[in-house]
C-alpha positions as CSV (number, residue, x, y, z in Angstrom):
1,X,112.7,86.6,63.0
2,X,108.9,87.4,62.7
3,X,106.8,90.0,64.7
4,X,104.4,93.5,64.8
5,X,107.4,94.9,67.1
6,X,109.3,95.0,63.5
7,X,106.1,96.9,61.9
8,X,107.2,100.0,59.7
9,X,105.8,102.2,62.3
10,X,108.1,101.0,65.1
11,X,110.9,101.7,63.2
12,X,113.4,104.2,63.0
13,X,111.6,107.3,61.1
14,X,113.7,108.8,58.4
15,X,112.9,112.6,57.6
16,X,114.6,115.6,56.8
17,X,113.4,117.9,59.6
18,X,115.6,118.9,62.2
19,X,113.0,118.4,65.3
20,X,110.5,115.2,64.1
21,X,108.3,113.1,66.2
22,X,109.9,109.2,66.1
23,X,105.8,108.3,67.6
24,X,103.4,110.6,69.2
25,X,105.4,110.0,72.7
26,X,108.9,110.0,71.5
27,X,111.0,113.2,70.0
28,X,113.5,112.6,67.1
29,X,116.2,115.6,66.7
30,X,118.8,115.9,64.0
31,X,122.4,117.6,65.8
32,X,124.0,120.5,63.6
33,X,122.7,123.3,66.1
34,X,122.9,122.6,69.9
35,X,120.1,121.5,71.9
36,X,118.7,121.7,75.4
37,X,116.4,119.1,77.1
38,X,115.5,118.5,80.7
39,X,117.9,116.7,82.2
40,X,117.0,112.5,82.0
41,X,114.5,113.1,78.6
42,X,117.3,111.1,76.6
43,X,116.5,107.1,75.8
44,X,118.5,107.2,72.6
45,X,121.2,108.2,70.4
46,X,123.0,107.7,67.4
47,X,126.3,109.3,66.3
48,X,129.2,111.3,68.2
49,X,127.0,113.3,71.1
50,X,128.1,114.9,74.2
51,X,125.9,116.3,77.2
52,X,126.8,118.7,79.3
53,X,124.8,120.5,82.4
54,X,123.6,124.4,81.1
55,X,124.2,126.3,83.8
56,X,122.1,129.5,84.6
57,X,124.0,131.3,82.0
58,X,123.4,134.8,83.6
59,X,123.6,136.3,87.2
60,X,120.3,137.2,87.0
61,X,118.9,134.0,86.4
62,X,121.4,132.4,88.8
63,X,120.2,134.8,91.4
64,X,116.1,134.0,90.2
65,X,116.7,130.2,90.6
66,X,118.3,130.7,93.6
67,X,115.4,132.6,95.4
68,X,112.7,130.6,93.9
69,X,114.1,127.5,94.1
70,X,113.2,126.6,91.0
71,X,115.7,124.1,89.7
72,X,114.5,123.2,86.2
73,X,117.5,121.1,84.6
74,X,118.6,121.7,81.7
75,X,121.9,119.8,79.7
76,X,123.1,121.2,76.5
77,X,123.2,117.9,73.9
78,X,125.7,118.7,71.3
79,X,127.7,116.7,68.4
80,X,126.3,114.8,65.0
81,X,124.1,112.6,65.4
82,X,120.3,111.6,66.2
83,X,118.8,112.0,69.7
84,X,115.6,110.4,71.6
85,X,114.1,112.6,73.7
86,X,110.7,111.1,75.7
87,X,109.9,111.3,79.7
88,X,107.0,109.0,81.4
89,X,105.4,108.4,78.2
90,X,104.3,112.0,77.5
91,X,102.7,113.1,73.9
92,X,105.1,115.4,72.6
93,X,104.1,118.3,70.8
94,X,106.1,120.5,68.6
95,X,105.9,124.7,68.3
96,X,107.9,126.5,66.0
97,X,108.6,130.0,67.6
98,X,109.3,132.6,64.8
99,X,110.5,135.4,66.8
100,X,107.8,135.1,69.5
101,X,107.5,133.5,72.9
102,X,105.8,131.2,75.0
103,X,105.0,130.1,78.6
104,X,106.0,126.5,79.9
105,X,105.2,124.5,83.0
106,X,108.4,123.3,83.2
107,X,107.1,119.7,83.7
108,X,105.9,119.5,80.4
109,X,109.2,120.8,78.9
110,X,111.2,118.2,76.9
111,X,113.7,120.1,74.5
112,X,113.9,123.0,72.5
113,X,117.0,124.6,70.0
114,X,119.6,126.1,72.3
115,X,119.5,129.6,70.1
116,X,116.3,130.3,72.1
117,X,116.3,132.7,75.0
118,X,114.8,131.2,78.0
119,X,114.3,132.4,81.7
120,X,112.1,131.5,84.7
121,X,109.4,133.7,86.0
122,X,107.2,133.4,88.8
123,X,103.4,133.6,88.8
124,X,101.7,136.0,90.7
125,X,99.6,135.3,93.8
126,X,101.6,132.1,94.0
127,X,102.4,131.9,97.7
128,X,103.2,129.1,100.5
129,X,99.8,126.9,100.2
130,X,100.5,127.0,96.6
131,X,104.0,125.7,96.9
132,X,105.6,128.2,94.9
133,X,104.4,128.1,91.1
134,X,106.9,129.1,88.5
135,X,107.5,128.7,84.5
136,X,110.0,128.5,82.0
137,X,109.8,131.8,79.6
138,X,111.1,130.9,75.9
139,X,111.7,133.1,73.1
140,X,113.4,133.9,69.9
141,X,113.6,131.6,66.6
142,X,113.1,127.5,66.9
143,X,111.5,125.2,68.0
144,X,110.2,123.9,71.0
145,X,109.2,120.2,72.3
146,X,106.7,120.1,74.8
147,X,104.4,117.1,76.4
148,X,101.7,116.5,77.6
149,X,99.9,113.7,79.8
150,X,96.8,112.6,76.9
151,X,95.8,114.5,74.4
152,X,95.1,118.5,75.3
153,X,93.1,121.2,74.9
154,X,93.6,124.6,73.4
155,X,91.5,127.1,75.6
156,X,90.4,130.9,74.1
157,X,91.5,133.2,76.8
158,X,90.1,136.4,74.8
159,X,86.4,136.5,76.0
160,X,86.4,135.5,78.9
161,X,88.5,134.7,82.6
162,X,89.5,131.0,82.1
163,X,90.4,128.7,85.1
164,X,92.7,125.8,85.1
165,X,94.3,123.6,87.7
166,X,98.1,124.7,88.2
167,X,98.7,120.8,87.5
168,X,96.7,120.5,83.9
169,X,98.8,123.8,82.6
170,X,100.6,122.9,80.2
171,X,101.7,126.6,78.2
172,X,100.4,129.6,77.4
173,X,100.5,132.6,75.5
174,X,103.7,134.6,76.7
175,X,101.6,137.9,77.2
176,X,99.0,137.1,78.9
177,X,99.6,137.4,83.1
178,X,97.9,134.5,84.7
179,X,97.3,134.6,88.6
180,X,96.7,131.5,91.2
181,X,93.7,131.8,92.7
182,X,92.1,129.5,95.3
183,X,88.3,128.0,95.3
184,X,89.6,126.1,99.2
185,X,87.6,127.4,101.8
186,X,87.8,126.9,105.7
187,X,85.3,123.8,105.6
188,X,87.3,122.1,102.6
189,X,90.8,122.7,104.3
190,X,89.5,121.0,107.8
191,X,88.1,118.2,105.2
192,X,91.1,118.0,103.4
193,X,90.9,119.8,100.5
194,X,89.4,118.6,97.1
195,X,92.6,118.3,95.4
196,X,92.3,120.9,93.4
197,X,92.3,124.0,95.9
198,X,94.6,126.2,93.2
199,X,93.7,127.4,89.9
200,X,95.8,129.4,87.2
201,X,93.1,132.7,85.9
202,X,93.7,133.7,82.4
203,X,92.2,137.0,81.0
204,X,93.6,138.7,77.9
205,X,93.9,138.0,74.2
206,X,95.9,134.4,73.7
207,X,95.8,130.8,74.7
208,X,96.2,128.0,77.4
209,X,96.9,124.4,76.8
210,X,95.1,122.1,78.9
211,X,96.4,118.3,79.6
212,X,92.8,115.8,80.7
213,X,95.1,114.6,83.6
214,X,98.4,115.2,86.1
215,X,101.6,113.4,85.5
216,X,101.6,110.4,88.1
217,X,102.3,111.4,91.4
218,X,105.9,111.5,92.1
219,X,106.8,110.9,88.6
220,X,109.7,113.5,88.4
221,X,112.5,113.6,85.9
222,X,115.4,111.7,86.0
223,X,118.2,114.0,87.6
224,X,121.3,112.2,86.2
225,X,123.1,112.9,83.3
226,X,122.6,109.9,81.0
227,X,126.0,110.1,79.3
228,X,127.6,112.6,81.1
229,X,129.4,111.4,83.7
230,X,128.9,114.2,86.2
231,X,127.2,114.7,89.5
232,X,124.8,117.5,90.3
233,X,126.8,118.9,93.2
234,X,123.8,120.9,94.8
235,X,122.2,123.8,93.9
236,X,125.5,126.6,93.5
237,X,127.0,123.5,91.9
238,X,124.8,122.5,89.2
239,X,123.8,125.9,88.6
240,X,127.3,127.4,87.7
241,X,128.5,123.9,86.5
């Protein structure tokens, strides 16, 4: 059997590294150490694995994803073995976190080692018109798997106030305090709007990552289990699952 789908570059990579990229829009992860992923990022694996929903893990969070409404899914993927990760074609992108921490839009999430702390924060001046605008915290020692829609940008935030649209965020630098702001006025709203009424303002010493474009609309990630077996069960149910 001849074709290019049997190139070297299609095939399985073989590497020594824990977290490797498979192709610039599909994660490779060795099991020893458990990981997390969003919920439906699997396509692949090889080996003994189990996956399992992570629940909140703490009251606190529990009662911040709760109030917020923020349901960002996490399963725990555990065993030996090789795992896929990849969601809507995204380029993944890898970050090694050495004892520091970084801000996520939780869209652009994929997978990170389970040893790292994580928690959901909300972003100031992000009210009703903004439909609520939250991110995933992560900190500690690994690494963390994050895509992006394209190829991005890495933006200075140091010398000046630096405005993105709440859809192109993809991270930032963990200590800097971004706000949503609006540029909408009273003649754009009776027009409609321009589509991007809401921007993220950075100030302060670090960085924000910049996607050129939005994931399609209504792309969403998968909400099953691939492997699992188990139902959601609501809100109280899949967070305390």
């Amino acid at each position: 059997m001849q074709s290019t789908l049997f190139d070297q570059r299609n095939l399985e990579a073989q590497g020594q590294q824990r977290f490797g990229l498979q192709n610039p829009q599909m994660l490779r992860v060795a099991l020893g150490p458990d990981v997390l992923s969003i919920k439906g990022a699997m396509v692949a694996y090889q080996g003994e694995i189990t996956f399992n929903h992570e629940g909140a893990g703490s009251v606190g969070k529990l009662i911040r994803k709760i109030v917020t409404n923020e349901d960002v899914p996490f399963m725990r993927v555990a065993g030996n073995g090789e795992v896929f990760f990849a969601s809507e074609a995204g380029f993944v992108y890898l970050i090694d976190l050495v004892g520091d921490s970084l801000s996520v839009n939780g869209r652009n999430l994929l997978a990170f080692d389970a040893a790292i702390n994580w928690d959901i924060m909300r972003t100031e001046g992000a009210g009703m018109l903004s439909a609520g605008l939250y991110n995933v915290v992560l900190e500690g020692h690994g690494t963390v798997a994050l895509q992006a829609v394209g190829q991005p940008v890495v933006l200075d935030c140091s010398q000046q106030p630096t405005y993105v649209d709440v859809q192109a965020a993809v991270a930032w630098s963990a200590n800097l305090a971004p706000r949503v702001v609006s540029s909408m006025n009273i003649k754009s709203m009776l027009r409609g709007g321009s589509g991007e009424a809401f921007q993220y303002v950075f100030n302060g010493p670090g960085f924000v990552v910049v996607q050129p474009s939005e994931w399609p609309a209504g792309a969403q990630h998968d909400d099953d289990q691939r492997g699992s077996g188990q139902q959601r069960g609501g809100l109280l149910g899949g967070l305390m699952g």
